[in-house]
C-alpha positions in Angstrom: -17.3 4.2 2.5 -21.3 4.1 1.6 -23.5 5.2 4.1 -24.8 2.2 5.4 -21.3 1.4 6.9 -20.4 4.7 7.8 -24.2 5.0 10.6 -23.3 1.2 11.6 -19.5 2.5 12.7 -20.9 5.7 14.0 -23.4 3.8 16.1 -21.1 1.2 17.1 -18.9 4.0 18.7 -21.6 6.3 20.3 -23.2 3.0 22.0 -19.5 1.7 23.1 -20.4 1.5 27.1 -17.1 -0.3 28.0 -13.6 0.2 27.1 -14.0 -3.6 25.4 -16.8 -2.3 23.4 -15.3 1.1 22.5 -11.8 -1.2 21.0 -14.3 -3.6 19.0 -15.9 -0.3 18.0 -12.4 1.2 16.9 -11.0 -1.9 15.1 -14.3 -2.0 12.8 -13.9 1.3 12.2 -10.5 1.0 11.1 -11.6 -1.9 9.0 -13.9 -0.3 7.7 -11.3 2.8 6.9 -8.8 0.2 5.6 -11.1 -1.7 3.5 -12.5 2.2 2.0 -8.4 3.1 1.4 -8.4 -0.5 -0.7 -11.0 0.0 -3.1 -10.2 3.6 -3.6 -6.9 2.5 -4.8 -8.2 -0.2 -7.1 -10.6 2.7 -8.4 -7.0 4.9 -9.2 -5.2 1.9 -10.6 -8.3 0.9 -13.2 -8.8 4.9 -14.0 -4.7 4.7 -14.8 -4.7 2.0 -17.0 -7.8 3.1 -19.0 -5.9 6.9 -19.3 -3.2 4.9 -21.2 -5.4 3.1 -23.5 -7.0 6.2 -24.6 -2.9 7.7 -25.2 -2.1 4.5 -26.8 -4.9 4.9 -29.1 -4.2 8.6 -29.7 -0.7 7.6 -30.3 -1.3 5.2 -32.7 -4.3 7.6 -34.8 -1.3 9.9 -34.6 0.9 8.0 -35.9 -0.4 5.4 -38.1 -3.6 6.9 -38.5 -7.4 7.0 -37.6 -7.9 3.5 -39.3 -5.1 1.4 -37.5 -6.2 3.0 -34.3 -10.2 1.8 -35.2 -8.9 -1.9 -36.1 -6.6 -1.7 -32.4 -10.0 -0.6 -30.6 -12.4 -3.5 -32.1 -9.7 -5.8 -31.1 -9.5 -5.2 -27.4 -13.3 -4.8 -27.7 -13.6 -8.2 -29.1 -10.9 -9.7 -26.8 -13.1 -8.5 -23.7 -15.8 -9.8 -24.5 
């Protein structure tokens, strides 16, 4: 969660006068914890599939040598772009 949405939901819950107010308070807070939990996982997931690129790779240097591996690399860097 950046900072910016972490003072707004701390302020939102320190100003709560009413029971109404402190539940809006609590479900943007939660939306906000939700929403945090969502792109953390995202982050994990992208990390994951970038660890087995760089095995695949390995793998294939390993096995079929450096120059295979180098060809398999400038083709997923020419596919992405």
């Amino acid at each position: 969660m950046d900072e910016v949405t972490r003072d707004m939901v701390k302020a939102q819950l320190k100003s709560a006068k009413t029971p109404e107010a402190l539940n809006d308070a609590m479900v943007s807070a939660m939306i906000a914890v939700v929403d945090c939990q969502c792109k953390t996982g995202m982050r994990v997931k992208r990390q994951g599939l970038i660890l087995c690129g760089v095995g695949l790779l390995l793998l294939v240097a390993l096995l079929c040598g450096s120059e295979s591996a180098a060809k398999l690399l400038c083709f997923w860097r020419s596919g992405a772009s």
